[in-house]
Legacy VTK file of the C-alpha trace (Angstrom):
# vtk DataFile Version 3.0
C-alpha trace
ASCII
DATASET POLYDATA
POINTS 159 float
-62.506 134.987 142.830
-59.379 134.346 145.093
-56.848 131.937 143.403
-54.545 129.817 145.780
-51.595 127.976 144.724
-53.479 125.083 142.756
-55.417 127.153 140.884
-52.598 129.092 139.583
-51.024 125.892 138.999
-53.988 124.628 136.816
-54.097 127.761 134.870
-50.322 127.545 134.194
-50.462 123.886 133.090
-53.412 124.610 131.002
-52.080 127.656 128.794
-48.876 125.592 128.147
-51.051 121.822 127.249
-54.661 122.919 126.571
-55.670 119.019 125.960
-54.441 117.613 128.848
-57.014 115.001 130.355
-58.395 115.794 133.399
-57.422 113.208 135.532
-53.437 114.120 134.334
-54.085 117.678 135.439
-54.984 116.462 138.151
-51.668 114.799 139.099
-49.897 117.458 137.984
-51.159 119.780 140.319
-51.637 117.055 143.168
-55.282 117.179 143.466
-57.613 113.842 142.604
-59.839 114.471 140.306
-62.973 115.177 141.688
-61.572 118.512 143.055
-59.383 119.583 140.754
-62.503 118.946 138.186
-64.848 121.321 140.552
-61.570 123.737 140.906
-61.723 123.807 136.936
-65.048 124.493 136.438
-64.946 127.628 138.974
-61.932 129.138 137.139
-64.187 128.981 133.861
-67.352 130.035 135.393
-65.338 133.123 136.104
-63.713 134.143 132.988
-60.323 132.771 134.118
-60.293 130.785 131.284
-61.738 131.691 127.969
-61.530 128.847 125.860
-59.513 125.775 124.712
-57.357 126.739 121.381
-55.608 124.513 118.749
-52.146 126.056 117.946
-52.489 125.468 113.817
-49.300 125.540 112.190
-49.879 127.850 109.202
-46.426 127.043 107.352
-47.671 123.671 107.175
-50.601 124.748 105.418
-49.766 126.562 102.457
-48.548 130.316 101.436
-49.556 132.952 103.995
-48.692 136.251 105.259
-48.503 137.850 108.431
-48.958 141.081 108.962
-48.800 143.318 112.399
-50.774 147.441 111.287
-50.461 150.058 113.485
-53.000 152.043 112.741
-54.824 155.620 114.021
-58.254 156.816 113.499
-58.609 160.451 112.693
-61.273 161.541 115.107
-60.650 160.657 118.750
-64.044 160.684 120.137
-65.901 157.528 121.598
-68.118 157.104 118.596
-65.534 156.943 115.983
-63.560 154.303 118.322
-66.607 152.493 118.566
-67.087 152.287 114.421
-63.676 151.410 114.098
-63.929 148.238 116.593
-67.363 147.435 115.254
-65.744 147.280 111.676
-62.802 145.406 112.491
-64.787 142.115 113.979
-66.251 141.922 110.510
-62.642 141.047 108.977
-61.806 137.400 109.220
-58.237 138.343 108.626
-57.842 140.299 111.463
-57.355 137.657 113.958
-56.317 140.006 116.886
-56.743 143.382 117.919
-55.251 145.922 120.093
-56.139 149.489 121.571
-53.108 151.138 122.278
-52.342 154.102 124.123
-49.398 156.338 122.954
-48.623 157.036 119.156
-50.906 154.722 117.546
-54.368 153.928 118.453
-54.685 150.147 117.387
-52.500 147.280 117.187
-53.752 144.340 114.610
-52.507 141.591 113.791
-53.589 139.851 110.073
-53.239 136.909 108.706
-54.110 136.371 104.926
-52.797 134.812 101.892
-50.134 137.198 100.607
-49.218 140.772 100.254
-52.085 141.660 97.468
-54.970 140.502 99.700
-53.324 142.196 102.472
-53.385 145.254 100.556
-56.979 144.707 99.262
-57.995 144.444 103.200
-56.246 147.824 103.790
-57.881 149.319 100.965
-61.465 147.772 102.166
-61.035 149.218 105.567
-59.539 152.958 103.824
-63.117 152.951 101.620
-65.623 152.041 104.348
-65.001 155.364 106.329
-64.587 153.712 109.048
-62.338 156.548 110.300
-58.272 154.661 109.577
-56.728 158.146 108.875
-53.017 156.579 108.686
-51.597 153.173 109.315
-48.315 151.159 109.625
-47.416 148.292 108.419
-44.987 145.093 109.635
-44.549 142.132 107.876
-43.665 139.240 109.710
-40.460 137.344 108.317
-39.995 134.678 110.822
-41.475 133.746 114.083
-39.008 133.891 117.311
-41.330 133.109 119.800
-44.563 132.341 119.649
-47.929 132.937 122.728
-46.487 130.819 125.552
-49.329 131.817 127.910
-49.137 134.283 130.590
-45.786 134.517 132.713
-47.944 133.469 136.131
-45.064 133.354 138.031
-43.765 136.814 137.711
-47.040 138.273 137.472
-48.132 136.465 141.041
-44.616 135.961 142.889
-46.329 136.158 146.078
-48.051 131.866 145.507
LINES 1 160
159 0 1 2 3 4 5 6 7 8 9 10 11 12 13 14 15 16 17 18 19 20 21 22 23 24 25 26 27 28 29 30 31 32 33 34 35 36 37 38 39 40 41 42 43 44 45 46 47 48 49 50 51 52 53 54 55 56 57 58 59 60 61 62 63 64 65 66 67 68 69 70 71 72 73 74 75 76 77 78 79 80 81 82 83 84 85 86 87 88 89 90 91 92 93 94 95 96 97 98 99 100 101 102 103 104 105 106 107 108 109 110 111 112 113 114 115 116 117 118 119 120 121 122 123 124 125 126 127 128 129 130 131 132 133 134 135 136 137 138 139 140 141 142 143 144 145 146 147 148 149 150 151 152 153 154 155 156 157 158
């Protein structure tokens, strides 16, 4: 798909205010509605946008931990990277993941109630064989900045 200007300009206003209604998108980018609807709908029928998200604030909630593990598999071949993937979708507390190329193999971040069901996750994944050979671990102490959305403008300077 080629993006223009307004597209861009839809996709930036969207990753910063995912529920904005569509006719104030629409002035935002200076496009009435009707097109800037049928823009919109081409940018998801192609995977530009993957979904609408609510930014929960977890602090808010109660107790919770989180947790960044960078962690290698001990057999590099594409089977073992397959079991490892496979195994990490099945982990609610693993709410992202990473393949890395460098030291480390995977990146994930964790989220979970506190250190001891952290540490019961790690020992999960260590007894399932699902090939962690050694891992890292980084405990978040404070947010400084949190998923903004892409930087469109530096990554498309050209629009």
């Amino acid at each position: 798909m080629q993006l223009d200007q307004r597209d861009l300009e839809i996709l930036r206003v969207l990753s910063k205010e995912g529920r904005i209604t569509k006719s104030a998108l629409a002035d935002r980018v200076g496009l009435s509605a009707s097109p800037c609807w049928d823009r919109l709908k081409k940018l998801e029928q192609a995977g530009l946008i993957e979904g609408y998200h609510a930014q929960i604030n977890l602090k808010k909630l109660g107790p919770h931990v989180t947790v960044f593990v960078a962690a290698q598999i001990a057999d590099h071949t594409a089977a073992s990277f397959h079991a490892f993937e496979t195994a990490v979708q099945t982990h609610d507390e693993v709410i992202a993941c990473w393949a890395l190329g460098g030291g480390y193999d995977y990146l994930l971040q964790v989220v979970t109630r506190d250190i001891d069901s952290y540490q019961r996750l790690i020992d999960a994944m260590l007894e399932s064989r699902i090939g962690l050979s050694q891992y890292s671990t980084y405990v978040v102490t404070k947010p400084v900045k949190n998923g903004s959305g892409p930087p469109l403008d530096l990554l498309f300077p050209s629009f």
